[in-house]
C-alpha positions in Angstrom: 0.0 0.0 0.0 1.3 3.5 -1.0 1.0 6.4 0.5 0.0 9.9 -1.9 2.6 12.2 -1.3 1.9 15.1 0.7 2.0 18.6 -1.0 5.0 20.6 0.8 3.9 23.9 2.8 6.0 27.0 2.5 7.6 28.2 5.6 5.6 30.8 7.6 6.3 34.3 6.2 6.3 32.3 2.6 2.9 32.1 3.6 1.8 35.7 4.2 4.1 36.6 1.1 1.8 34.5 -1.5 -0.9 35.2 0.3 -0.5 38.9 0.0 0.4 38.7 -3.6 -2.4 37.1 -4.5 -4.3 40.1 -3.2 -6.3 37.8 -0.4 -7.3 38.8 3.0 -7.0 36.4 6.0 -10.7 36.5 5.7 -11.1 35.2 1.9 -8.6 32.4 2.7 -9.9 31.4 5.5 -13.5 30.9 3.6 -12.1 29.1 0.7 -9.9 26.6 2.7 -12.8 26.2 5.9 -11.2 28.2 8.9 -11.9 31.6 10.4 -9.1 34.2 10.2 -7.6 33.7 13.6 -6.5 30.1 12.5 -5.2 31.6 9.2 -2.8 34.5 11.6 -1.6 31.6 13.6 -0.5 29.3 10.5 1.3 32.3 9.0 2.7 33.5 12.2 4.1 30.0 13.0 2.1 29.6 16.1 0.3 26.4 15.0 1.0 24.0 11.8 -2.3 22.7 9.6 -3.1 18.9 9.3 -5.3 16.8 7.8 -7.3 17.7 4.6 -6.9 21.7 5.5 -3.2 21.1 5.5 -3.8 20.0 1.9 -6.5 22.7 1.0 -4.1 25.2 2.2 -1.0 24.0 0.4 -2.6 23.3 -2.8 -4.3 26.9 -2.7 -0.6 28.5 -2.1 1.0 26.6 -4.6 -1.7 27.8 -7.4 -0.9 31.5 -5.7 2.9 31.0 -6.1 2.4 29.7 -9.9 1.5 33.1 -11.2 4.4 34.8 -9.0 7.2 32.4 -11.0 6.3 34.2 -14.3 7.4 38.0 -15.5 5.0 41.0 -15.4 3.4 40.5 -18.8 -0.1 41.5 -19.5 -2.4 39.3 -17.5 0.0 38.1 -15.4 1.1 39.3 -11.8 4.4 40.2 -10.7 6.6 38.6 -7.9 6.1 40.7 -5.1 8.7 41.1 -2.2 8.7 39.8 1.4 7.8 43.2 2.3 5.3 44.8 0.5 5.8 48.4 -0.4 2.9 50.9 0.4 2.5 51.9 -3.2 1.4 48.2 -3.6 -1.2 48.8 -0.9 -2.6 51.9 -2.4 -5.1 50.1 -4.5 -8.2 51.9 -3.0 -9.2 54.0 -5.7 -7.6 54.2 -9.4 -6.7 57.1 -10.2 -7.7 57.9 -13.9 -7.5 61.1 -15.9 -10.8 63.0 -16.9 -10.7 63.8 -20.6 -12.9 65.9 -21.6 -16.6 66.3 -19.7 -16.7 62.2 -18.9 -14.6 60.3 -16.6 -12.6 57.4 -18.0 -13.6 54.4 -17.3 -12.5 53.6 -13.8 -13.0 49.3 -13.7 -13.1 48.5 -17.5 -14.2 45.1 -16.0 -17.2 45.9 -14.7 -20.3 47.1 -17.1 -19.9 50.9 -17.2 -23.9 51.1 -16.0 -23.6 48.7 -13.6 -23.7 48.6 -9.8 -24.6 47.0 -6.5 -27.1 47.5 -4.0 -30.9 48.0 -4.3 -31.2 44.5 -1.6 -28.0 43.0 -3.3 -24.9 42.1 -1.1 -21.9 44.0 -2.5 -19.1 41.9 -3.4 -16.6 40.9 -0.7 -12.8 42.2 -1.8 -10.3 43.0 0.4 -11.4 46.2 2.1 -9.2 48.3 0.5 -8.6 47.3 -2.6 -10.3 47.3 -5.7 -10.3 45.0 -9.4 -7.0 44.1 -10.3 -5.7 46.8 -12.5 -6.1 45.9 -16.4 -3.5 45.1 -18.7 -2.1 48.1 -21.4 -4.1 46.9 -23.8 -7.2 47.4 -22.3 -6.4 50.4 -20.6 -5.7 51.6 -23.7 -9.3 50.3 -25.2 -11.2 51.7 -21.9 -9.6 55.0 -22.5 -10.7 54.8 -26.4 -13.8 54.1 -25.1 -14.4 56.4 -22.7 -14.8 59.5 -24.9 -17.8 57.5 -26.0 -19.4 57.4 -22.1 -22.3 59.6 -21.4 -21.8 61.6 -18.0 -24.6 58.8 -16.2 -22.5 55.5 -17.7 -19.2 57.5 -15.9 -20.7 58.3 -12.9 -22.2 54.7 -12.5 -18.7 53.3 -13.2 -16.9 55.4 -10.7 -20.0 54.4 -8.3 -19.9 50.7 -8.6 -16.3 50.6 -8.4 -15.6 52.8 -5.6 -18.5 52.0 -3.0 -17.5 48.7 -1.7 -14.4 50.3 -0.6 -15.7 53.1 0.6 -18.8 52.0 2.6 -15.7 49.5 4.7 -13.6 52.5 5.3 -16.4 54.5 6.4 -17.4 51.7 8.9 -14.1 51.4 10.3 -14.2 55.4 10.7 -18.1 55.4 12.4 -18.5 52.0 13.7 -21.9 52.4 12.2 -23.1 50.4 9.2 -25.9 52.6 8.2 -24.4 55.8 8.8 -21.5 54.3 6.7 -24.2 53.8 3.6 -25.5 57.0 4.4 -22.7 58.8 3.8 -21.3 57.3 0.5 -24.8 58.0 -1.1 -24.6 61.6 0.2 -20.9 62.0 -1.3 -22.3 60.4 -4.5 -25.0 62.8 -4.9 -23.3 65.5 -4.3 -20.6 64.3 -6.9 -23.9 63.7 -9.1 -24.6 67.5 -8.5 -21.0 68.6 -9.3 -20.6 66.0 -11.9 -18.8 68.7 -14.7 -15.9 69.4 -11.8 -15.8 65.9 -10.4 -15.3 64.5 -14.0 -12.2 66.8 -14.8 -11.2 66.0 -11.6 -7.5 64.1 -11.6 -8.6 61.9 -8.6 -12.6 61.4 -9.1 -12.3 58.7 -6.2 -10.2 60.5 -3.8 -12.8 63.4 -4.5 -15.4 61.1 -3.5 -13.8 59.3 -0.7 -13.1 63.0 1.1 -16.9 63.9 1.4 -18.1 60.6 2.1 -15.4 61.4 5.3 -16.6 64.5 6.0 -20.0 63.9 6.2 -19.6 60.7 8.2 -17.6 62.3 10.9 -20.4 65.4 11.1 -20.9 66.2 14.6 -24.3 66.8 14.2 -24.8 62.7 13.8 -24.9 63.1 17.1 -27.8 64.7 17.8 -30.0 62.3 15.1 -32.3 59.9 17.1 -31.1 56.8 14.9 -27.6 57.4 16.1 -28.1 57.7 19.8 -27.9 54.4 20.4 -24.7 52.0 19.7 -24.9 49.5 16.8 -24.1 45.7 17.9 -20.0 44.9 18.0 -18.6 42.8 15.6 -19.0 39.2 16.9 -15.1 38.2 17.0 -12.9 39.2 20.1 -9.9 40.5 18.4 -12.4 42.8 15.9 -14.5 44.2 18.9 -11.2 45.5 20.6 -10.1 46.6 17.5 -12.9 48.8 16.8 -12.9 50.0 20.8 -9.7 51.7 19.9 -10.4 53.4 17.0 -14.0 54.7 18.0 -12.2 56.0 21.1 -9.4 57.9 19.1 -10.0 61.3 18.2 -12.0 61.8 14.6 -9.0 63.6 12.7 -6.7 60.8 14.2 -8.4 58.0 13.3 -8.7 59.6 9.5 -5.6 60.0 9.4 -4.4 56.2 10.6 -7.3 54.8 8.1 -6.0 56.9 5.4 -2.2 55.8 5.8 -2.0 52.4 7.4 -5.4 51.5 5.8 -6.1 52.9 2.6 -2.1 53.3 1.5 -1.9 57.1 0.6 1.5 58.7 1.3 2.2 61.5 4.2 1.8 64.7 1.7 -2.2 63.0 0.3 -3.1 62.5 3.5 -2.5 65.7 5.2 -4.1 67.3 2.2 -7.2 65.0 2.5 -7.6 65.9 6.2 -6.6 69.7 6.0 -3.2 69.6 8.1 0.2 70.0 7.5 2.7 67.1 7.0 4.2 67.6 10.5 0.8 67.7 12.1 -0.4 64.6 10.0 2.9 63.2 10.8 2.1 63.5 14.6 -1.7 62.2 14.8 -0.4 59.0 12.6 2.3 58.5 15.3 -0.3 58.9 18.7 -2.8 57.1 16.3 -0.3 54.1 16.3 1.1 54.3 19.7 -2.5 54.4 21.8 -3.3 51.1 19.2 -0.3 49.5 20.2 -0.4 50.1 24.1 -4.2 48.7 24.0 -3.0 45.9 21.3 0.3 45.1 21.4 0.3 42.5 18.2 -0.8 45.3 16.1 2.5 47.5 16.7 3.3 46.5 12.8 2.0 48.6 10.4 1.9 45.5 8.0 -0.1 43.5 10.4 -2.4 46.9 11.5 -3.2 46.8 7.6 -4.3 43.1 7.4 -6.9 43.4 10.7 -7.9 46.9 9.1 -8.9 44.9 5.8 -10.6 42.3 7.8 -12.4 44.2 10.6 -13.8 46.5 7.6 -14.8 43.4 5.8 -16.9 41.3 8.9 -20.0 43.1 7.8 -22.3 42.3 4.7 -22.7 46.2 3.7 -25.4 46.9 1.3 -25.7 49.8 -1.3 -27.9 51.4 -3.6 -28.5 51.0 -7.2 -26.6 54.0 -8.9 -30.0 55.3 -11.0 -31.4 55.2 -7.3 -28.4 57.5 -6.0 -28.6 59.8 -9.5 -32.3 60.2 -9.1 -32.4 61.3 -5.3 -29.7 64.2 -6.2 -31.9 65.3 -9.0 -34.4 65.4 -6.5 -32.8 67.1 -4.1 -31.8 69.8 -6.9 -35.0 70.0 -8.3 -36.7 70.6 -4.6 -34.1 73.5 -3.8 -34.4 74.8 -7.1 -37.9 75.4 -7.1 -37.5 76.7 -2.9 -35.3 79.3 -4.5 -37.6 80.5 -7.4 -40.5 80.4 -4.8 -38.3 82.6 -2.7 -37.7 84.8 -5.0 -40.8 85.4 -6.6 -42.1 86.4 -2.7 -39.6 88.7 -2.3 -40.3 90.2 -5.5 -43.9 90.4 -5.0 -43.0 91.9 -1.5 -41.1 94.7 -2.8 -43.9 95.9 -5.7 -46.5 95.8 -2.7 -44.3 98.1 -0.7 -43.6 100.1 -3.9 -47.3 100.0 -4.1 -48.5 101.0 -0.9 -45.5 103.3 0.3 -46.3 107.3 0.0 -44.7 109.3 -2.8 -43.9 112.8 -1.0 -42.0 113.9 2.4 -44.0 114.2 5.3 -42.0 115.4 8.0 -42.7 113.6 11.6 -45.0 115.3 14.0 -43.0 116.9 16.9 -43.8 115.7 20.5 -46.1 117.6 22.4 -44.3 120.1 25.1 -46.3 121.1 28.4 -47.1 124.4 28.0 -46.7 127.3 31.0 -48.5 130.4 32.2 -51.6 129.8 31.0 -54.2 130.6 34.1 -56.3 127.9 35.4 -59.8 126.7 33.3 -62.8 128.2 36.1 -66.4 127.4 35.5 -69.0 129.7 34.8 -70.8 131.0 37.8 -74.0 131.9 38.0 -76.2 134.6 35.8 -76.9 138.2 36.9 -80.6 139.3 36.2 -79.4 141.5 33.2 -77.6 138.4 31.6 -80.2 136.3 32.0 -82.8 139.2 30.2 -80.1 139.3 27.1 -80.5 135.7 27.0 -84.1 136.0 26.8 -83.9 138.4 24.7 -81.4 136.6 21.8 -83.4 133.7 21.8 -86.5 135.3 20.8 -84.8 137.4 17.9 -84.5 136.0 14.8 -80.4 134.7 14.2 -80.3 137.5 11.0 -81.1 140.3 12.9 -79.7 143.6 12.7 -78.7 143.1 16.1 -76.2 140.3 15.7 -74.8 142.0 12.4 -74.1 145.3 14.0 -73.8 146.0 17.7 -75.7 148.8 19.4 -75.1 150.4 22.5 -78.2 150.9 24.8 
C-alpha cells in the first residue's frame, strides 16, 4: 500500500508573502480553505501548523498563488512581489484615472460601465481596501478609447460601482456604524452627481469622493439624530471588537488620518491634504494614532499586520448599497426641490417689494413733533351763575331772529 505524497507547505512568512500577492485577506482564505481568520494568523505566524485535509487545502491553494508569482510581469500576469510589500502596492483603493474631456474614463473596465450593486443586493466581498485588479495596457488603452464614447450617467455609474464597496468599509471602520456608513457614501455620490462637470475633470474622481463621504460621516451633528443615539451591535469576534474599541475612542482627525495611511495606503503629503493639516501635524496624529493602538493591542505595533486586521475588521459586515439610478435620481431630487424653494423665494420677495412700492407714499411728510407742556396759561374756572341783566339778554337773543340787525351790528343801549 502506498501512501499519496503530501504537498509541501511554504515556511511561515512564505505564507503571508503569497498570500499577500495574490491580493487575499486572512478573511477570503480562511473561507475558501474552511477556517476563520484567527486560524489563518496563527499558521502564517508560526504559532500552529495545519493537518489533515486543511493542510492539503491550504497547500494546494498556495501553490496555485505562487504559480502566477514564477512568471514576468506581462499583460495578465502578476508580478513577484517582495517579502515586504511596499505601500504603493497597498494603495489600491481608488484608481486614479485622468478625466478627458466632460466624462470620466472608465475607472473598472471590468465591470459594465452602468452597472452597480445594492438595491437588496450584497456588495461583493474584496479585500477592504482594494479594488479590481488593474487591467493590462491593452485594455487600458481600449477603456480610455472608449471612454470619450461614455455619457456623464455611464461615468458616474462606473466610478459608483467601483468605488463603494471600498468606501462603505472604510467608512465603517471610521463610524462604527453600518448605516451611517451607507448614508454617507450616497450623500458623497449625490453631491458628486450634483458637481458632476468638476468631479469629472477631476484628476482623482475617487479621492474626491472618498473626502466627502469622510466629512460627512464624521459630522458632529450625527450626534444629535435619534437613529444614532444608540450604539450599533460589536462585531462578533474578540480581536475585531477590541479593534474597533480603539479606533472609536481615538480622536476623529486621528483615526482619519491612521485609516487613510496604514489603511487605505496614501502617502504623508495625500493624507495631510485629505484631512486639511500639514505634514508635520499629520505626521504626529499618525504617530499617537499608532502608539495608543499598540499600548491597547500590542500585536498590532506592525504597520503591515495593523493593515491586514484593518482589511478584515472593515470586511466582517455584509454592507449593502444602492442601485446608482437610485443614488442619481435622489440628487436630482434634491436639486430640483431647492431649485424650485429658490424660485418660490424669490418670486415672494419680489412680490413683496412691488406691494411696498405700491402702498409706500410718494412725498415727504416730516414727523410730528412731540407735544411740550405748556406754561402760564391761568387755570380753566367754570361759569358761575347769571346776573338778572344776563339772563334778560339771553331771553332776549333767543326770541330774535339769528339774521337780525342786532347780531350783524352791535348797538349800545
Amino acid at each position: 500500500m502506498t501512501r499519496s505524497p503530501v504537498t509541501p507547505l511554504p515556511p511561515p512568512a512564505e505564507r503571508r508573502r503569497l498570500r499577500e500577492a495574490g491580493g487575499l485577506t486572512r478573511t477570503q482564505l480562511a473561507e475558501r480553505v474552511g477556517v476563520r481568520p484567527e486560524t489563518v494568523r496563527a499558521w502564517e505566524s508560526g504559532r500552529s501548523t495545519p493537518r489533515g485535509r486543511r493542510r492539503e487545502a491550504y497547500a494546494k491553494l498556495l501553490a496555485g498563488l505562487a504559480e502566477p508569482a514564477e512568471g514576468t510581469t506581462d499583460a495578465g500576469t502578476r508580478a513577484p512581489v517582495s517579502g515586504r510589500r511596499s505601500r504603493e502596492g497597498r494603495r489600491g483603493l481608488h484608481g486614479r484615472q485622468e478625466a478627458e474631456g466632460t466624462t470620466v474614463v472608465t475607472v473598472c473596465p471590468d465591470r459594465p460601465g452602468g452597472g452597480g450593486q445594492g438595491g437588496g443586493t450584497v456588495l461583493p466581498e474584496p479585500s477592504a481596501f482594494t479594488q479590481a485588479p488593474p487591467p493590462s495596457s491593452a485594455r487600458s488603452a481600449t477603456a480610455r478609447e472608449d471612454s470619450r464614447y461614455l455619457t456623464p450617467a455611464q461615468a458616474f455609474d462606473a466610478l459608483y460601482s467601483f468605488c463603494t464597496p471600498a468606501l462603505v468599509r472604510q467608512t465603517y471602520l471610521l463610524t462604527g456604524r453600518r448605516d451611517l456608513a451607507r448614508e454617507s457614501v450616497e450623500q458623497a455620490f449625490q453631491l458628486a452627481w450634483d458637481r458632476w462637470p468638476e468631479v469629472a475633470r477631476d484628476p482623482d474622481p475617487a479621492g474626491w469622493v472618498r473626502a466627502a463621504a469622510h466629512e460627512w460621516a464624521l459630522s458632529p451633528w450625527h450626534r444629535y439624530r435619534r437613529r444614532y443615539r444608540q450604539p450599533e451591535p460589536p462585531p462578533p469576534d474578540d480581536d475585531d471588537r477590541a479593534l474597533l474599541d480603539v479606533l472609536l475612542h481615538l480622536p476623529p482627525p486621528y483615526r482619519r488620518t491612521l485609516l487613510l495611511y496604514d489603511g487605505v495606503g496614501l502617502g504623508l503629503p495625500e493624507t495631510a491634504a485629505e484631512t486639511e493639516a500639514s505634514t508635520r501635524a499629520a505626521a504626529g496624529r499618525l504617530l499617537h494614532a499608532r502608539e495608543t493602538v499598540a499600548a491597547q493591542l500590542p500585536e498590532l505595533s506592525d504597520p503591515r499586520e495593523l493593515h491586514e486586521r484593518l482589511a478584515e475588521l472593515a470586511a466582517t459586515g455584509r454592507l449593502r448599497s444602492a442601485d446608482p439610478p437610485a443614488v442619481r435620481g435622489r440628487s436630482e431630487r434634491r436639486a430640483r426641490f431647492w431649485t424650485r424653494a429658490a424660485i418660490a423665494f424669490t418670486v415672494a420677495l419680489i412680490g413683496t417689494t412691488a406691494l411696498t412700492l405700491r402702498t409706500a407714499p410718494t412725498r415727504y411728510e416730516p414727523p410730528v413733533p412731540p407735544g411740550e407742556t405748556v406754561r402760564g396759561v391761568p387755570p380753566r374756572v367754570a361759569p358761575g351763575p347769571l346776573s338778572e341783566d344776563e339772563r334778560e339778554l339771553r331771553a332776549r337773543l333767543r326770541e330774535e331772529l339769528s339774521q337780525g340787525p342786532e347780531r350783524l351790528t352791535p348797538q349800545a343801549r
